[in-house]
ZAKE-651974 format. One line per 3 residues: for each residue x, y, z of N, C-alpha, C. Coordinates in Angstrom, 1 decimal, decimal comma. Atoms other than C-alpha are relative to their C-alpha. Example, Ala and Ser with C-alpha at 12.3 -4.5 7.8 and 13.67 -1.06 7.14 Angstrom:
! residues 2
0,9:-1,2:0,0:12,3:-4,5:7,8:0,9:1,2:0,0  -0,9:-1,1:0,0:13,7:-1,1:7,1:-0,8:1,1:0,8
This chain:
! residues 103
-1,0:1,1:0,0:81,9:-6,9:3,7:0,0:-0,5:1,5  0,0:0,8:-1,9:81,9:-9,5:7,2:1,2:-1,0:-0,6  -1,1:0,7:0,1:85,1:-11,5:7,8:-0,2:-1,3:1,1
0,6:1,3:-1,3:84,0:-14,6:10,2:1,8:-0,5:0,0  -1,2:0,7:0,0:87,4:-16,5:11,3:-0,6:-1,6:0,9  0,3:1,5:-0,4:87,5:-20,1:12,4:1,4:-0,4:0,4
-1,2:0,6:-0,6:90,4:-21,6:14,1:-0,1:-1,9:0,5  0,3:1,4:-0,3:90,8:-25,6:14,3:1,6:-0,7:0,0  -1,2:0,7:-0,1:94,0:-27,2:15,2:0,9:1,8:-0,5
-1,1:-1,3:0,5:97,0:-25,0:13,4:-0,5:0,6:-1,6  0,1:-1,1:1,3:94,6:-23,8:10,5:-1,0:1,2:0,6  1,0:-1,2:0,2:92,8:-20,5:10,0:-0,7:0,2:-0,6
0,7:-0,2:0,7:90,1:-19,9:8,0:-0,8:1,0:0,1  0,2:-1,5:0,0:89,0:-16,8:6,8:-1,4:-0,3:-0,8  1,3:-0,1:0,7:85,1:-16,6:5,7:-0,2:1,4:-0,7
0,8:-1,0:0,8:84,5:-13,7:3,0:-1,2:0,1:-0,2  1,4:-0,3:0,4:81,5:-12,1:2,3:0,2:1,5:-0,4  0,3:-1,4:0,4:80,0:-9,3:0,3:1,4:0,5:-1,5
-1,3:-0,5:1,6:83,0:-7,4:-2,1:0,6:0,5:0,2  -1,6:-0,7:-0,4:86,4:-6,8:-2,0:0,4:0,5:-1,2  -0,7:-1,1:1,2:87,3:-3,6:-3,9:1,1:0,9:1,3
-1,0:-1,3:-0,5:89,5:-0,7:-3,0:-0,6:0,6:1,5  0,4:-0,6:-0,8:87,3:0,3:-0,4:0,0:-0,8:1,5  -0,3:1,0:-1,3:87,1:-2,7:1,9:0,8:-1,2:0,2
-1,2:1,2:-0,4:90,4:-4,8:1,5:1,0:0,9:1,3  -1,1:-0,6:-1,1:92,5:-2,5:3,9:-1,0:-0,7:1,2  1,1:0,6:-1,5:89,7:-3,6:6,6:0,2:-1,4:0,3
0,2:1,6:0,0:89,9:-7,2:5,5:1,8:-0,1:0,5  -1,4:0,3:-0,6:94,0:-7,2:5,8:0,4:0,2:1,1  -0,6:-0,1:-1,4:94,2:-5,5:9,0:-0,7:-1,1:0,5
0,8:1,0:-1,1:91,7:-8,5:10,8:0,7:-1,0:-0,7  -0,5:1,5:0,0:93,4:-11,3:9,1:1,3:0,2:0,8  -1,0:-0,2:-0,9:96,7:-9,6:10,1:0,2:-0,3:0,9
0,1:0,1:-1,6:95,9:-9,5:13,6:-0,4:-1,5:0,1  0,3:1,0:-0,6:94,4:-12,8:13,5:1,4:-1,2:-0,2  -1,6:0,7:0,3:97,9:-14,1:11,7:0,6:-0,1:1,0
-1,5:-0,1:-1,0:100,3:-12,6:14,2:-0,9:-0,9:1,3  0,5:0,8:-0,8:97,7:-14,1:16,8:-0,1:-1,7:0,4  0,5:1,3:-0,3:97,1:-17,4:16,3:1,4:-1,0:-0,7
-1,2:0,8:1,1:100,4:-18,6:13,6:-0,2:-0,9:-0,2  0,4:1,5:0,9:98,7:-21,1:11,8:1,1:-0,5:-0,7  -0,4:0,6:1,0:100,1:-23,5:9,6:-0,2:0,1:-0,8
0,5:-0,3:1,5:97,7:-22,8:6,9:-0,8:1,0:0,6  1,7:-0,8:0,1:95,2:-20,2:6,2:-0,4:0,4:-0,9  1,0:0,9:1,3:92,3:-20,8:4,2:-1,0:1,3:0,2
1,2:-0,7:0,3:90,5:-18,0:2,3:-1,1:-0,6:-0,8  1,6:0,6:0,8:87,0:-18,9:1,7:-0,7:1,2:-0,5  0,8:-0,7:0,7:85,5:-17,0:-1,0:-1,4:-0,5:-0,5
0,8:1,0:-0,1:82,7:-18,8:-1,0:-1,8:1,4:-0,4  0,8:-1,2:0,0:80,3:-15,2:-0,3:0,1:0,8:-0,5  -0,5:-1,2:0,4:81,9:-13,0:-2,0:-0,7:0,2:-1,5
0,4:-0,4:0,4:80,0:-11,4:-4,6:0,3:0,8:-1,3  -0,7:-0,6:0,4:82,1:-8,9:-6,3:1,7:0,0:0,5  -1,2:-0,4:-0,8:85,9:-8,6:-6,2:0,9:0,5:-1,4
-1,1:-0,5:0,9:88,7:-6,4:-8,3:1,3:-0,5:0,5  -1,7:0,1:0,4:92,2:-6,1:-9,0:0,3:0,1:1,9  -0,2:0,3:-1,2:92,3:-5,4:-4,7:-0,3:-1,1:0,7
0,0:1,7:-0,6:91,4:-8,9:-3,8:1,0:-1,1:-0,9  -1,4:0,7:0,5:94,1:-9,9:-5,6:1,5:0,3:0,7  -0,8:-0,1:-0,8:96,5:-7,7:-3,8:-0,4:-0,3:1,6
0,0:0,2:-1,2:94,8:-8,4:-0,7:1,0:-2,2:0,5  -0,1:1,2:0,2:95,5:-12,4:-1,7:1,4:-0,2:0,3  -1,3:0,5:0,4:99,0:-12,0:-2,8:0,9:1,0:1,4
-0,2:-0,2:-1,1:99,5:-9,8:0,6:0,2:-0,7:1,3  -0,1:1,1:-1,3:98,8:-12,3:3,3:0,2:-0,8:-0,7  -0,7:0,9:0,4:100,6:-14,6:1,2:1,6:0,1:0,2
-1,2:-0,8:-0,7:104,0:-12,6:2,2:-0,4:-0,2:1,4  -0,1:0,0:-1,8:102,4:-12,0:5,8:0,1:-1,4:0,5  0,0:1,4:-0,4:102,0:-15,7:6,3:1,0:-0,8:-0,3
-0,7:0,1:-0,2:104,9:-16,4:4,8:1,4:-0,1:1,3  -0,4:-0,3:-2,0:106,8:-14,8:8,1:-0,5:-1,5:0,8  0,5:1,2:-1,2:105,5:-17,7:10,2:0,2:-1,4:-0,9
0,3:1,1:0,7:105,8:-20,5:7,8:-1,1:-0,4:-0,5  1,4:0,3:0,6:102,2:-20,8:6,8:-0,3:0,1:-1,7  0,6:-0,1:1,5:100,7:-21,8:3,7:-1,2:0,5:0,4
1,3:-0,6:0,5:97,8:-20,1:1,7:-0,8:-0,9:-1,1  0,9:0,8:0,5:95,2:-21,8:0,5:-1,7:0,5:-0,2  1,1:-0,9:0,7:92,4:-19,8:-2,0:-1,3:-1,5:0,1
1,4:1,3:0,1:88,9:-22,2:-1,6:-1,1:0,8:-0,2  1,2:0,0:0,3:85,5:-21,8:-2,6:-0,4:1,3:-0,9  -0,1:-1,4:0,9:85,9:-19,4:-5,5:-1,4:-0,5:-0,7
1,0:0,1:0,6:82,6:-18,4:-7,0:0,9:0,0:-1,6  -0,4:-0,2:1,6:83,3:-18,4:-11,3:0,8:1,2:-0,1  0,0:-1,1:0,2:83,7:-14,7:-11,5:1,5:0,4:0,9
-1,4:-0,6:-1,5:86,4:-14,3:-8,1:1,2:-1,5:-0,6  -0,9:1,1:0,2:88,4:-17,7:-9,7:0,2:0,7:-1,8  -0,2:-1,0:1,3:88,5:-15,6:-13,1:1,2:0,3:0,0
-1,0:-1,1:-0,4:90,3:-13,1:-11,6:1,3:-0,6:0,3  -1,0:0,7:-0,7:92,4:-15,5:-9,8:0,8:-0,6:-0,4  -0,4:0,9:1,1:93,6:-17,4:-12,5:0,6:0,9:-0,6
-0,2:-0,8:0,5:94,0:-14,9:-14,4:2,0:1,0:-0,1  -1,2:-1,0:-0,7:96,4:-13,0:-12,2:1,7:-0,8:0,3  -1,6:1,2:-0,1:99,2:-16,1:-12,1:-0,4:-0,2:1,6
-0,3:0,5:-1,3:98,6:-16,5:-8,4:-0,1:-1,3:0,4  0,1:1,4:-0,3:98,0:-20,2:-8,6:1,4:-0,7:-0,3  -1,9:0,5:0,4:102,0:-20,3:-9,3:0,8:-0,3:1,2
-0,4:-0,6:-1,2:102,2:-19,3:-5,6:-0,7:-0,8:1,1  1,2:0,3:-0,8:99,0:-20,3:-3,7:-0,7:-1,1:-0,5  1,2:0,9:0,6:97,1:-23,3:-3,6:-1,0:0,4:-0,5
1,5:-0,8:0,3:93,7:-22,8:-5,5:-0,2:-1,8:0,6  0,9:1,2:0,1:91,2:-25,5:-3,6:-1,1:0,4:-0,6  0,9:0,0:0,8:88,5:-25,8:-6,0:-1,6:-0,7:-0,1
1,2:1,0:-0,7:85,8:-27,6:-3,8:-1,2:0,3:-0,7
């Protein structure tokens, strides 16, 4: 799993890669974490774009820094879901909560 970050004006953008299970979303939450309290975007934008595999823990990691980002006033904004990671996502009701961009 690699987590690339992007910063441009007051957004964040978070690049996934690889597969978010049980084993490497605690890794992925603490670096967005840190990069939240760091930078206090206005938005921030997960790009699933590389992600390969993901379970029921990329869901809580989703609906996690969607609480942490709350704190700061920030929206969350789900983009570049492969089929398979927009399944899940759908699925799970979080598009009741979170933007889904669907680029």
């Amino acid at each position: 799993m690699q987590v690339l970050f992007r910063t441009e004006k007051e957004k964040l953008t978070v690049y996934l890669s690889g597969d978010i299970d049980h084993h490497t979303s605690a890794q992925i939450r603490q670096s967005v974490d840190e990069q939240l309290q760091k930078f206090m975007p206005k938005e921030l934008r997960l790009d699933f774009r590389d992600v390969h595999f993901m379970d029921s823990s990329g869901v809580g990691l989703v609906m996690g820094r969607y609480k942490a980002a709350s704190v700061y006033g920030c929206k969350v904004v789900v983009c570049s879901m492969p089929d398979n990671v927009a399944r899940i996502m759908k699925m799970s009701g979080l598009s009741k909560i979170i933007t889904f961009d669907e680029d």
